[in-house]
One Martini backbone bead per residue (centre of mass of N, CA, C, O) as a GRO file, in nm:
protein
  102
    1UNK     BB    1  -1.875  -0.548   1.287
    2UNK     BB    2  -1.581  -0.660   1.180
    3UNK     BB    3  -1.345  -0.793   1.252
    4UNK     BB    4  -0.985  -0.598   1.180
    5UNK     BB    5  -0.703  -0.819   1.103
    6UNK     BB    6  -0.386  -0.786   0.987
    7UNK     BB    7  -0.143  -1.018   0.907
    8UNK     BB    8   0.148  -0.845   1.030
    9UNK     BB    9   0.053  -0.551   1.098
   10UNK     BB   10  -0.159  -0.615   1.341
   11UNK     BB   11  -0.171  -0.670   1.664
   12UNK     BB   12  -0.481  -0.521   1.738
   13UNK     BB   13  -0.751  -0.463   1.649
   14UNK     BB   14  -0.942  -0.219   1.408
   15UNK     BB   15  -1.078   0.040   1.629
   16UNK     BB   16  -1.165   0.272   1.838
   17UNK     BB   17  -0.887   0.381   2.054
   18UNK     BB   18  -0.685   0.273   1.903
   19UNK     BB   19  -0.340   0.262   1.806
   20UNK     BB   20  -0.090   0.399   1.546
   21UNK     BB   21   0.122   0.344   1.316
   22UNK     BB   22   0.329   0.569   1.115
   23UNK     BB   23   0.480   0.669   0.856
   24UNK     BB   24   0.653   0.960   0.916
   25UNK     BB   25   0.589   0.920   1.235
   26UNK     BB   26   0.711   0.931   1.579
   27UNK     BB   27   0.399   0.903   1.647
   28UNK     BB   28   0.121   0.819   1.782
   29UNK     BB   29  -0.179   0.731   1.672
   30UNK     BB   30  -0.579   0.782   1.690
   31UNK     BB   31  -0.806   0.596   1.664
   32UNK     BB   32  -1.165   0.710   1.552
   33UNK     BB   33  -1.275   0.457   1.354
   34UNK     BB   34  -1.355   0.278   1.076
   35UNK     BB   35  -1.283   0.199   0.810
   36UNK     BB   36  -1.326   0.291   0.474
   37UNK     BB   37  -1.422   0.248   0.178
   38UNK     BB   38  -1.391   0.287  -0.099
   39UNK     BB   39  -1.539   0.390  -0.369
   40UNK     BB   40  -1.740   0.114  -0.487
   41UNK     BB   41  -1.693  -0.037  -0.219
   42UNK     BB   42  -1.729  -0.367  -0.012
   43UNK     BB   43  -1.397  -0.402   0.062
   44UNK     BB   44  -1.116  -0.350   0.217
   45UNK     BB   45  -0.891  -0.140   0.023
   46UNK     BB   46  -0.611   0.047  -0.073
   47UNK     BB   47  -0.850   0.299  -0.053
   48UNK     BB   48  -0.891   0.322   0.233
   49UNK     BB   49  -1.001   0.493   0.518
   50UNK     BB   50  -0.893   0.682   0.806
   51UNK     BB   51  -0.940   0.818   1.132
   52UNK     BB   52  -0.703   1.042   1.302
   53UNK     BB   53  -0.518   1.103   1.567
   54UNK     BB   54  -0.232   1.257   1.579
   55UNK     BB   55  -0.254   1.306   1.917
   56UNK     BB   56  -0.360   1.161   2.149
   57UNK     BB   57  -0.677   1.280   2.222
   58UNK     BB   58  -0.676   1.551   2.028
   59UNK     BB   59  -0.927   1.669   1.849
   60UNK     BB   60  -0.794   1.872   1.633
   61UNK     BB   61  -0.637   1.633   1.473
   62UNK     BB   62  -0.745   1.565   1.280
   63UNK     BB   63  -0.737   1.280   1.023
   64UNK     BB   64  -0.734   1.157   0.700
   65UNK     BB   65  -0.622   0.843   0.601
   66UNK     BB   66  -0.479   0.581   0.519
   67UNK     BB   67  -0.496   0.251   0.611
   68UNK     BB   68  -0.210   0.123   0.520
   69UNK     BB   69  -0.075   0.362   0.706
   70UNK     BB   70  -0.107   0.180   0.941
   71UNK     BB   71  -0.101   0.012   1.273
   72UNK     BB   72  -0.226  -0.152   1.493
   73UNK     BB   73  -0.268  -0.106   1.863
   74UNK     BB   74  -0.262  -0.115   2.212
   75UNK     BB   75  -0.202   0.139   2.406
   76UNK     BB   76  -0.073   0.011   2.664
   77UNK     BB   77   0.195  -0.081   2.470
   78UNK     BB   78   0.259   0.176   2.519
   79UNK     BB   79   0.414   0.433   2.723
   80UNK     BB   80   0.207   0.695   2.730
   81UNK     BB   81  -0.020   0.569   2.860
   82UNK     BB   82   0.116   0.676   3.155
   83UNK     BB   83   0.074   0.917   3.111
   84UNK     BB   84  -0.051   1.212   3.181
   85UNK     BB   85  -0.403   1.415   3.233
   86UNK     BB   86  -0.650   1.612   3.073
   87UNK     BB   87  -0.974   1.631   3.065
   88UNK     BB   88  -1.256   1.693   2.874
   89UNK     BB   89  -1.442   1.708   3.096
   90UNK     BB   90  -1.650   1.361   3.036
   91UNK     BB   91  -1.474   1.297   2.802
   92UNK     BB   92  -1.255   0.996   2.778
   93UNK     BB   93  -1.108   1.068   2.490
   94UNK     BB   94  -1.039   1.398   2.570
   95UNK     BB   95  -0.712   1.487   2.568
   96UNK     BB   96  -0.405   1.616   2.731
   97UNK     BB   97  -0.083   1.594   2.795
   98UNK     BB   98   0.087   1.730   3.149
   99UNK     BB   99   0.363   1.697   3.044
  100UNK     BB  100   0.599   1.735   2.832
  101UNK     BB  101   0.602   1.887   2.563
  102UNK     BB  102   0.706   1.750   2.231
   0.00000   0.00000   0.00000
């Protein structure tokens, strides 16, 4: 897979398990696919889609996004990320925060 960092839109190359900002949701999204182009096309445009967890960590929350319609960057550069957490059995990818509900 081709690293794809788009100048000026992502912080962090777009791959699994990295956050993404969206209009009109003021919650980080985590990614969890590699984008998908549109049908019939052979590479990342417009109508591109992307999986992400409306609330990271969170198996439940997924849906499938337009890829324009992300930022993404690395967990880590959130607030979140240090977040307390409770994770469902041995996968290390899902999990819930154990702090105030937000």
């Amino acid at each position: 897979m081709n690293i794809i960092q788009r100048p000026g839109i992502d912080h962090d190359p777009v791959r699994p398990w990295q956050w993404a900002d969206m209009p009109m949701h003021p919650d980080p999204v985590e990614i969890v696919s590699y984008p998908c182009p549109a049908e019939g096309r052979a590479e990342i445009d417009r109508d591109a889609t992307i999986m992400v967890r409306m609330l990271p960590g969170d198996p439940t929350s997924i849906r499938e996004v337009l890829f324009r319609h992300i930022s993404c960057f690395a967990p880590d550069r959130h607030e979140w990320y240090q977040r307390p957490r409770r994770y469902y059995g041995d996968n290390p990818t899902a999990f819930v925060f154990t702090d105030t509900p937000r």
